[in-house]
C-alpha positions as CSV (number, residue, x, y, z in Angstrom):
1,X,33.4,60.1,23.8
2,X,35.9,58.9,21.3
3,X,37.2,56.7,23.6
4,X,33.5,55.0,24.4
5,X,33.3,54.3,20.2
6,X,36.3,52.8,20.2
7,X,35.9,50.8,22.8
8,X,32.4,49.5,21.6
9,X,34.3,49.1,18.1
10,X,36.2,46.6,19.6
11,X,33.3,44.1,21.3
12,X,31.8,44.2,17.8
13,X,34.5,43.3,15.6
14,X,35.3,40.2,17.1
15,X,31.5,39.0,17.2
16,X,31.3,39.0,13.4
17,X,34.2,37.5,12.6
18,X,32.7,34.7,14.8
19,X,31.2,31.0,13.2
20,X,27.3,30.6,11.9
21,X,25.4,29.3,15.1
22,X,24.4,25.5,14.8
23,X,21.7,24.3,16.6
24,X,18.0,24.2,17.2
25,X,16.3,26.2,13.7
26,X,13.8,29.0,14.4
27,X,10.5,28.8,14.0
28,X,10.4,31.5,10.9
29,X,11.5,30.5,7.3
30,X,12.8,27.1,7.6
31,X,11.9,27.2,3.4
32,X,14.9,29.2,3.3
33,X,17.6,26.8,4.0
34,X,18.5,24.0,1.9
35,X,18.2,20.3,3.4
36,X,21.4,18.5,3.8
37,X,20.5,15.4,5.7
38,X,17.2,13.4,6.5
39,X,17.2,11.2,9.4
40,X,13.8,8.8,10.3
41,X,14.4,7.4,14.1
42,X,13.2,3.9,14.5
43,X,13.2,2.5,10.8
44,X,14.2,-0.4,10.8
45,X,12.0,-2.8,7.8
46,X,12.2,-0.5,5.4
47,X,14.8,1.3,3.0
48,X,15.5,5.1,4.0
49,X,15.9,6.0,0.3
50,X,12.1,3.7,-1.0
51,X,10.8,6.5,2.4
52,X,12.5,9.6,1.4
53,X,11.2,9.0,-2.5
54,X,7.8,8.6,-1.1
55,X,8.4,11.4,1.3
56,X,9.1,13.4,-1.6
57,X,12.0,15.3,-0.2
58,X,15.5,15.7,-1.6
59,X,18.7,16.7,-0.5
60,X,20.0,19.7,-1.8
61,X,16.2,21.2,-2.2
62,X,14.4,23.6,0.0
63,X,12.3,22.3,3.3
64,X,8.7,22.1,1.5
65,X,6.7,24.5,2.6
66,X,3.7,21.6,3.4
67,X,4.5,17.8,4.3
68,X,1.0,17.0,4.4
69,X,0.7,15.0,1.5
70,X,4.2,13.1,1.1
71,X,3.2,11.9,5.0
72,X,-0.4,10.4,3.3
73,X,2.1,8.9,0.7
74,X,4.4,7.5,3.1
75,X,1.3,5.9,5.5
76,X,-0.6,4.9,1.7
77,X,2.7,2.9,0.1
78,X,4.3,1.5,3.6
79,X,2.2,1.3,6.7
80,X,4.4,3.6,8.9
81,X,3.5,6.7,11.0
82,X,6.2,9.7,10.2
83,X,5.7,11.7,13.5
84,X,6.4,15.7,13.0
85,X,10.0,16.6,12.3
86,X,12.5,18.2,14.4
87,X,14.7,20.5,12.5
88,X,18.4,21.4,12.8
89,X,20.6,24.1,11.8
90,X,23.6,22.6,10.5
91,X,26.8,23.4,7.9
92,X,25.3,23.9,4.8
93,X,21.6,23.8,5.7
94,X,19.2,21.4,7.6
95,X,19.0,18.4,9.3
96,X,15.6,17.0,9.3
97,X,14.6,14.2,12.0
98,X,11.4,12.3,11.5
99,X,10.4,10.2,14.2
100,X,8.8,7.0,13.0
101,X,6.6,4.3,14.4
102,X,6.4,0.9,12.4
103,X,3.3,-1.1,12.8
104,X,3.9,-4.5,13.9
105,X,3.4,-7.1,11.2
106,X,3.9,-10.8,9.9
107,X,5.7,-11.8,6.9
108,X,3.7,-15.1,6.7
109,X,0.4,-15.3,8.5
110,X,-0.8,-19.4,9.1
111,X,-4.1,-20.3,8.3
112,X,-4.5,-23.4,10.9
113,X,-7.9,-26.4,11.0
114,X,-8.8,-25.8,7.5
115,X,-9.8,-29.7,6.3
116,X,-12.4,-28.7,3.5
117,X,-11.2,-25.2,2.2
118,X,-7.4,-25.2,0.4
119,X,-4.9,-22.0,1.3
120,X,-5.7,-20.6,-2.2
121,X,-9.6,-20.0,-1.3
122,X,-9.0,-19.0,2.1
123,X,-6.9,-16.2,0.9
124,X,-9.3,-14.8,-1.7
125,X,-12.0,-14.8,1.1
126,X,-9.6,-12.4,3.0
127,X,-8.6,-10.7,0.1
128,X,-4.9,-11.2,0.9
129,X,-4.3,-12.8,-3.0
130,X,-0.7,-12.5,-3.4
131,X,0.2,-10.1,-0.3
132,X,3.0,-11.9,1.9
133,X,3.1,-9.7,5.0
134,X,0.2,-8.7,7.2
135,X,-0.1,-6.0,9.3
136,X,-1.7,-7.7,13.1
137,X,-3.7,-4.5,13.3
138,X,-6.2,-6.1,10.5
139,X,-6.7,-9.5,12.0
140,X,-10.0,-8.7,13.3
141,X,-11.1,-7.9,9.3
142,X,-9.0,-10.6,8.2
143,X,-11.4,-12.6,10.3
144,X,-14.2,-11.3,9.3
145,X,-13.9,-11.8,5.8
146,X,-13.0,-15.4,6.6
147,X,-16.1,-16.1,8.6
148,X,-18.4,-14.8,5.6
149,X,-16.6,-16.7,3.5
150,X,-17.4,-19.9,5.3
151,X,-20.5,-19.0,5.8
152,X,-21.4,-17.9,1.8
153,X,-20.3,-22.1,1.2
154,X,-22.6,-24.0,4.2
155,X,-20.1,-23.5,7.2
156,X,-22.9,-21.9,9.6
157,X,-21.1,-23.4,12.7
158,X,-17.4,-21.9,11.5
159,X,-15.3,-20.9,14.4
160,X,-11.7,-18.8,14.0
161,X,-9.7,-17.1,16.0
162,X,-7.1,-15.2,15.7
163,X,-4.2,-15.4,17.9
164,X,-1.3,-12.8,18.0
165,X,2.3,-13.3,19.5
166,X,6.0,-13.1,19.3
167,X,6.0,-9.2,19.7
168,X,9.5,-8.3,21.1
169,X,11.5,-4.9,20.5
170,X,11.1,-5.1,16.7
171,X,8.4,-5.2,14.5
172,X,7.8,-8.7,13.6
173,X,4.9,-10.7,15.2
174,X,2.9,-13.5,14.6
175,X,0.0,-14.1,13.4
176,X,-2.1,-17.8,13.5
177,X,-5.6,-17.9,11.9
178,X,-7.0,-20.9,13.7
179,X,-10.5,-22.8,12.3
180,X,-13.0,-24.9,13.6
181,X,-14.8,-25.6,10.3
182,X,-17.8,-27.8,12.0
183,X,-20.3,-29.6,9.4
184,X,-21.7,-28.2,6.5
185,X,-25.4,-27.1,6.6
186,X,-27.8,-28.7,3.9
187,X,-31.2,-27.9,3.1
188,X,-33.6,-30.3,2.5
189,X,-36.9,-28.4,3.4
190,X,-37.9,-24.9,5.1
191,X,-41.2,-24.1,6.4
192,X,-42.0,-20.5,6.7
193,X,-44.9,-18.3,8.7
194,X,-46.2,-14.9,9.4
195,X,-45.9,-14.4,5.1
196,X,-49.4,-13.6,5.0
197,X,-49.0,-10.7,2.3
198,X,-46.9,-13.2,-0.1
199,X,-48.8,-16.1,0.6
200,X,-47.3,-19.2,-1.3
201,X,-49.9,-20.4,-3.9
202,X,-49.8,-22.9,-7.2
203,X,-47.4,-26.1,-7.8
204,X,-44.5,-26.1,-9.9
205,X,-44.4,-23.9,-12.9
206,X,-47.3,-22.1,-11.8
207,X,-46.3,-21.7,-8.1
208,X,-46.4,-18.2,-6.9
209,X,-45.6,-16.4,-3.5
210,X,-42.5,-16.5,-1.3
211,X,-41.1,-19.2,-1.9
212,X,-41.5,-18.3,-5.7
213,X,-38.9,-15.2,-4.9
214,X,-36.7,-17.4,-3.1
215,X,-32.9,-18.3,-4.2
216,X,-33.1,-21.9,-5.5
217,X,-30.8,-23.1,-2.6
218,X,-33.5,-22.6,0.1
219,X,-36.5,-24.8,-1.9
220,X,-35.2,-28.1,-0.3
221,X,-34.3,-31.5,-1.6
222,X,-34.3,-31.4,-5.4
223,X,-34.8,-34.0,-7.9
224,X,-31.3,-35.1,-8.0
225,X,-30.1,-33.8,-4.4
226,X,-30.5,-36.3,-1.9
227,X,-28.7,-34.3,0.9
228,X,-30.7,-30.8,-0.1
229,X,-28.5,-27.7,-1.3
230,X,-25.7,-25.8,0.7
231,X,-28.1,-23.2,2.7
């Protein structure tokens, strides 16, 4: 009997004297354990500190018990999708190792065919003002916002597309706006039918009816407007 305690004395001193295991982290508690190092896999445009502020981790502090909203932070200030974290039990604390995915983008869209409209207007009918870099994932919208721009000034015959290239291993593509602006449409007379409830009626300042509720640009040729207004 003694002889079995002793024995089993012997197998267990030596296992606590043994090093902390390093490796994969359990599931439980990962709150407990201080984070030593952050790594994001496949960053490449932006900064790792401008990420981690956003992230709003820091080294030295506890794994936050919810990543939740520095992940919406992230997505909100740079475009990039942080993928869940792999953690890793290391000297001291945790590794953490975000996957990330960078959405492809170009750092100075062209705006091709445009005769009548300068760069300036074309950019506040997409609403890019000052931005630089656009992500090709909004070129459809981009587009969009072009074509009811053209349309809002007389270009009912506009034609753009949008043309995407140069994607290689990184993130950097390009992106070509082109236009087919095609004549500007003038008004000089509109006949409606079928307006039987708001029958037009009266001349001039005593005209009533549809054409009465009508925006000035669709009453034709005007006094001083040979060509009729932009329709």
């Amino acid at each position: 009997m003694i002889r079995s305690l002793l024995l089993t004395a012997a197998v267990m001193v030596p296992c606590l004297a043994q090093d902390p295991v390093v490796g994969p982290l359990p599931v439980q508690a990962p709150q407990e354990l201080p984070v030593v190092e952050v790594v994001f896999d496949g960053l490449h445009t932006y900064s790792h500190e401008g990420v981690l502020s956003a992230l709003g981790m820091r080294i030295g502090e506890p794994y936050p018990a919810s990543m939740r909203p520095g992940l919406l932070k992230v997505w909100d200030t740079y475009k990039i999708v942080v993928g869940e974290p792999s953690l890793t039990r290391v000297e001291g604390g945790l590794r953490v190792t975000f996957p990330v995915t960078e959405l492809p983008l170009d750092l100075e869209p062209r705006f091709v065919g445009a005769s009548e409209v300068d760069l300036e207007k074309l950019k506040e009918w997409a609403l890019l003002f000052d931005r630089e870099q656009v992500y090709l994932h909004e070129a459809d919208r981009i587009r969009a916002r072009l074509m009811a721009g053209y349309r809002q000034a007389g270009y009912h015959f506009i034609e753009i597309d949008n043309v995407i290239g140069g994607l290689g291993e990184g993130v950097a593509g390009e992106l070509i706006f082109e236009i087919r602006e095609g004549p500007k449409v003038h008004c000089t007379g509109i006949e409606v039918s079928g307006n039987t409830s708001l029958a037009n009626t009266g001349w001039g300042l005593l005209a009533g009816g549809l054409f009465d509720l009508a925006d000035l640009s669709t009453k034709g040729r005007g006094l001083f407007s040979w060509w009729g207004g932009t329709f």
